[in-house]
Every structure is written in structure tokens, then in C-alpha cells.
C-alpha positions in Angstrom: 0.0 0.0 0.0 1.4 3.6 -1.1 0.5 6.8 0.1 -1.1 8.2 -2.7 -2.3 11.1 -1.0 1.7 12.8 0.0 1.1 15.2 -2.8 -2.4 15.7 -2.8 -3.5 15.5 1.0 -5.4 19.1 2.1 -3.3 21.1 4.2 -4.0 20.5 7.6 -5.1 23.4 9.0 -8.1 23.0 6.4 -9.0 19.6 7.6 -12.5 19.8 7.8 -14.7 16.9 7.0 -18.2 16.9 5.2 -20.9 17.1 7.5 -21.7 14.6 9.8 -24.4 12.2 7.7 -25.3 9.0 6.5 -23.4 9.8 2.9 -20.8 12.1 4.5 -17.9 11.9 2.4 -14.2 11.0 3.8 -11.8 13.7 3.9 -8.5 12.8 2.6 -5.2 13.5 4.1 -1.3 12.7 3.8 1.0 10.7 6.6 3.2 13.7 5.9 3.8 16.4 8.1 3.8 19.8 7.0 5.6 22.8 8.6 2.3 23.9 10.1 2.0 20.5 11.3 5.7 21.0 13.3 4.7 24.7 14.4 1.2 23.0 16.3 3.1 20.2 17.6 5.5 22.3 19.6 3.1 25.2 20.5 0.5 23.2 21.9 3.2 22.0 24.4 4.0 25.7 25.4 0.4 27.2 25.4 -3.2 25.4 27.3 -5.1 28.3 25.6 -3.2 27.3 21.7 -3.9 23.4 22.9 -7.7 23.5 23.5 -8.5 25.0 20.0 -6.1 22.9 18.1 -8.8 20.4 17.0 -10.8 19.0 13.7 -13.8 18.5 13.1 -14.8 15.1 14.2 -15.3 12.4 10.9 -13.8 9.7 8.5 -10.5 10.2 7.6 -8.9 8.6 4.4 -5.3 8.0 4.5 -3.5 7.3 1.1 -6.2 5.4 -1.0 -8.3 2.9 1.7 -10.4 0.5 0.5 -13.0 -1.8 1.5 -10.0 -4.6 3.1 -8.3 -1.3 4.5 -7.9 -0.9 8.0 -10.2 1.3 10.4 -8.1 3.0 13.3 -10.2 5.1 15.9 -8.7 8.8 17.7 -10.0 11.5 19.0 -10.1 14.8 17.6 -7.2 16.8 19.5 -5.3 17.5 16.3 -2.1 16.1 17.2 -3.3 13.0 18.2 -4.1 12.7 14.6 -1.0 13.6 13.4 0.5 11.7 15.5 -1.4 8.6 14.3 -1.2 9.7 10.5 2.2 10.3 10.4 2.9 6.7 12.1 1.4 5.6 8.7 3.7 6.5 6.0 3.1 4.7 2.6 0.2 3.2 4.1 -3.6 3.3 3.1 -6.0 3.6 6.3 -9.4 4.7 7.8 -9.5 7.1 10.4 -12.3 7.8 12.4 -12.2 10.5 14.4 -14.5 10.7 17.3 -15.6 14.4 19.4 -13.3 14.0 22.3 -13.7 17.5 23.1 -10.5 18.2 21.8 -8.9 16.5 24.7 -6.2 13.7 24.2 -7.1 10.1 24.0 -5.9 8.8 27.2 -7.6 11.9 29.4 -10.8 11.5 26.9 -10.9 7.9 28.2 -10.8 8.8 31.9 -13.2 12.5 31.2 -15.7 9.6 29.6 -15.6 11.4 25.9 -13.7 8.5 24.1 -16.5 6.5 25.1 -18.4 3.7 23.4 -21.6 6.1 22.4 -19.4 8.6 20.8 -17.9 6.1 18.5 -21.1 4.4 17.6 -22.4 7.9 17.1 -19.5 8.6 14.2 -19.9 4.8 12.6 -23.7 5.3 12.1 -22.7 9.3 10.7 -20.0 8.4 8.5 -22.0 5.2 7.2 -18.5 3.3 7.7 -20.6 0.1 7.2 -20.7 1.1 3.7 -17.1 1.4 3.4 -15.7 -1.0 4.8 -16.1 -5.1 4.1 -14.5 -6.3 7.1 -15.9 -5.0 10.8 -13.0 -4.5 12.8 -11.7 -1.2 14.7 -9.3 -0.6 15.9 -8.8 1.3 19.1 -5.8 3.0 21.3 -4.7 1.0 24.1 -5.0 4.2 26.6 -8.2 4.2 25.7 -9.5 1.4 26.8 -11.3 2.6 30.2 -13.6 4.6 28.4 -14.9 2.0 26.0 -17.2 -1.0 26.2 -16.2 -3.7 23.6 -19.1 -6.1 23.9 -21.5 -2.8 24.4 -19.9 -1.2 20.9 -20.2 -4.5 18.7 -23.7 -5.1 19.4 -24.6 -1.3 19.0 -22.6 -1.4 16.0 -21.7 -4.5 14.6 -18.3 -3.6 15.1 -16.3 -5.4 16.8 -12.9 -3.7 18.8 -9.2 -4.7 19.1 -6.8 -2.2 20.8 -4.1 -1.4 19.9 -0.1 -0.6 20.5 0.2 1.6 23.3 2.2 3.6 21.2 1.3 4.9 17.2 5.1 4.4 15.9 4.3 0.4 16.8 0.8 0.5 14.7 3.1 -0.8 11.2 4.5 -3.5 12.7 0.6 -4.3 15.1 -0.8 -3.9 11.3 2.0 -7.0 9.7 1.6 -9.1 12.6 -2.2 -9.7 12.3 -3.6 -6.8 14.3 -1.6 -8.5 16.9 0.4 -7.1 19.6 3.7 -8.3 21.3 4.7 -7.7 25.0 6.6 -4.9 24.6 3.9 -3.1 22.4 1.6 -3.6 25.5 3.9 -1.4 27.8 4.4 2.2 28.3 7.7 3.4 28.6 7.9 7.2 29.7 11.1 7.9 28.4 13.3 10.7 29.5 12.3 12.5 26.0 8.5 12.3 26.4 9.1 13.8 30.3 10.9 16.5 28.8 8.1 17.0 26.4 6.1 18.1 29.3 8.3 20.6 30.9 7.1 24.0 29.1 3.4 23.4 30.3 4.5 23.5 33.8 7.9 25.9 33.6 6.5 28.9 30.9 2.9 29.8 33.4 5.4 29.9 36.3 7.9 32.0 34.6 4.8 34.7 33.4 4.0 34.8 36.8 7.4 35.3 38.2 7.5 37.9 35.8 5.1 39.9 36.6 6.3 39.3 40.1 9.6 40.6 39.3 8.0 44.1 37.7 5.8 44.7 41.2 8.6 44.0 42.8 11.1 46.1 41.0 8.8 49.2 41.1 8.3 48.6 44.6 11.8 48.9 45.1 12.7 51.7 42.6 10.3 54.2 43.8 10.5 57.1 45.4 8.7 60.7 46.3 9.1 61.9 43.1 10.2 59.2 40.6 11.6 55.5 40.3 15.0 54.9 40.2 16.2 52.0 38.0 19.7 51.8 39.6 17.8 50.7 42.6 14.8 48.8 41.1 17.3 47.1 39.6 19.6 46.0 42.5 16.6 45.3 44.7 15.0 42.8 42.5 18.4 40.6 41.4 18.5 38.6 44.5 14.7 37.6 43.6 15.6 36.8 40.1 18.0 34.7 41.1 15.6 33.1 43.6 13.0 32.6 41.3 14.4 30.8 38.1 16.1 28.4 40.9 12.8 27.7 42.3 11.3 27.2 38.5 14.2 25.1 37.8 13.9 23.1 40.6 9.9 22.8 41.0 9.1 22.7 37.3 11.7 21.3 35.3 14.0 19.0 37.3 11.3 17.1 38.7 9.6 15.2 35.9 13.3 15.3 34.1 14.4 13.0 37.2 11.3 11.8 37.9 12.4 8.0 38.0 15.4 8.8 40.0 13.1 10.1 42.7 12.8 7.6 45.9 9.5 6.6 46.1 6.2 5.7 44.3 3.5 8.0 45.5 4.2 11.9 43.4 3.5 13.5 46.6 6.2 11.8 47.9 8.6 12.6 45.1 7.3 16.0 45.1 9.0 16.6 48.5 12.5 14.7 47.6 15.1 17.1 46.6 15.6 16.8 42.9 
């Protein structure tokens, strides 16, 4: 299977697929990442207000050219976790159907109760995937398993689920081997990569704040009767500069960097070991 759609997939920020329906029709996109693709992927990991409006419109997805035999692979519709999944996928031909997670990530979906078994039986029956498809498999993220009913899906649907690889980058080899996964697909590994992944949604907030800390402070400091003298705004606020990016440092970024290396199980715990 190719991916026929590399050159003509829409760009992504104009994924929006036909209206929910019984004849809606699939939109079609590429397992290649485009610069705007790149830009989302690392701003949504430095801004909450950039990351709850970077969404699509829930809706059948067609990756290269799908056919009836094709594949159907379930996510919801937080717009990196479909890139994330469609770029897993190169020179590959797939359905995607993308449930309303509420723009929220698969795993959290699962546990808020929006990647849930009536959502996806809501977006089979509106996309008509009956129609598409011969087979009636889907298949599901493993982290999203809490929020979905197998048996409760199939006989709503017809469909029946397998879940798969914890993570998308195993999906090619899940897909060789017979929608079958291995040990090692069934484990997640937080690596020291994906921790640091996380570290500008907890360090950039606290640096605004400190901040705007720092300018109080400093004008607190520098003023005077008549004016504000930077000379000794300046030297007043140094020592809490100083203070404050070691505190960020050592609240916000060394923790989940070390977090293994911390004694104990509980974060709580870890939360009060010195990094």
C-alpha cells in the first residue's frame, strides 16, 4: 500500500470533513507532516489556551487510497493525536475515524468519559463506515480502553474492537503481525524524552507569573517621592531573580526530568525529595 495522498493531502489546517451524515464523504489527508504541522506540535506544548482550540472536526478520515479490506483505526479529535497517528502511517492506506473527544487527548478523553463507546457508535452510524468497509474490525488505542465497552460497541454497531499498540510508531508492525500485539507493544515506557516534552506546560505559566512578580517588585523597590530609580529597582530585584528561576528550575523542570530517579512511588512523595 502507497500513500497516494503525499502530494495531494489538504493542508491540515483545512482539515475539515463533510458534515456529519449517513453519505458524508471522507476527507483525505497525507502521513506527511507539513511545517504547520511541526509549528502546532510544539506550541501546543507551550500554550493550554493554543492546545484546546487545536482540534478537527470530528469524521472519516482517508489516509492514502483505503479501500474496503483497509484498516479502520479510531482517535479522537485533539489535532495532534491525529498527526501523531497519521504520520505513524507512511506509505500506508487507512481509515480514520475520528471521534468528538472534546479536543482532549485520548488517554484523558478515556478517563473525562468522551472517548466512550456512544461517541464512537455515534460517528460509525454518521460516516456510514458500514458502507465502506467489508471487514468489521476497529481498531482502538490501548490508553483508551477505560472509556470504551467492547461487547457494548459490537452489538450497538456490529463492530467489533481490538486495541491497539500503546504507542502509534508500533501501529506498522501491530498492522503485519495480524492486528496482533507483542509484550513490549503492550507497555508504556515514559522515556526521558517524552518527560521532557512536558516541561514548558509547567515551567513557561510559572515564569509569566514570576514575571510579573519581578516588575511589582522592581517598582516597589525603585520608587521614590518623586520618581523611580532603575539603579535601585534594579539592585533590589536581582536577589529575587535569582531566587526565582532556581525555584522554576527546581519545581518545574528538574522534577519530571528525574522523575524516576526520585525515591518513592507515590508523586506526593517525590514531590517533597530534593531533585
Amino acid at each position: 500500500m502507497t500513500d497516494q495522498n503525499s502530494s495531494s493531502g489538504q493542508d491540515p489546517d483545512k482539515i475539515t470533513p463533510g458534515k456529519s451524515g449517513l453519505n458524508a464523504a471522507p476527507t483525505h489527508v497525507s502521513s506527511i507532516m507539513t511545517l504547520a504541522d511541526r509549528y502546532g506540535g510544539v506550541i501546543c506544548r507551550m500554550s493550554n489556551k493554543f492546545r484546546m482550540k487545536y482540534i478537527v472536526t470530528p469524521g472519516l478520515f482517508a489516509l492514502g487510497d483505503p479501500d474496503q479490506d483497509s484498516p479502520v483505526l479510531v482517535t479522537g479529535n485533539y489535532r495532534l493525536s491525529l498527526n501523531v497517528l497519521r504520520s505513524s502511517l507512511a506509505n500506508r492506506s487507512a481509515w480514520i475515524l475520528v471521534i468528538d473527544t472534546k479536543g482532549i487527548n485520548v488517554w484523558c478523553a478515556a478517563g473525562k468519559g468522551t472517548f466512550c463507546t456512544n461517541e464512537i457508535v455515534k460517528q460509525i452510524s454518521a460516516c456510514n463506515l458500514g458502507s465502506k468497509v467489508s471487514h468489521r474490525t476497529l481498531i482502538l488505542p490501548q490508553l483508551g480502553a477505560s472509556g470504551v465497552s467492547a461487547p457494548k460497541l459490537q452489538k450497538a454497531s456490529g463492530f467489533k474492537v481490538k486495541f491497539g499498540p500503546v504507542r502509534a510508531s508500533y501501529i506498522p508492525e501491530y498492522l503485519d503481525n495480524n492486528n496482533i500485539a507483542s509484550p513490549a507493544m503492550r507497555r508504556v515506557h515514559f522515556s526521558f524524552i517524552d518527560r521532557a516534552k512536558l516541561v514548558p506546560m509547567e515551567a513557561i505559566p510559572a515564569l509569566k507569573k514570576l514575571a510579573l512578580f519581578l516588575i511589582i517588585a522592581a517598582v516597589l523597590f525603585g520608587i521614590t517621592r518623586t520618581s523611580i530609580i532603575y539603579k535601585q529597582a534594579i539592585t533590589g530585584v536581582k536577589p529575587l531573580i535569582l531566587a526565582g528561576l532556581t525555584a522554576i528550575f527546581t519545581g518545574s523542570i528538574l522534577p519530571p526530568l528525574l522523575l524516576p530517579f526520585i525515591p518513592g512511588r507515590a508523586f506526593s512523595l517525590k514531590a517533597l525529595s530534593p531533585a
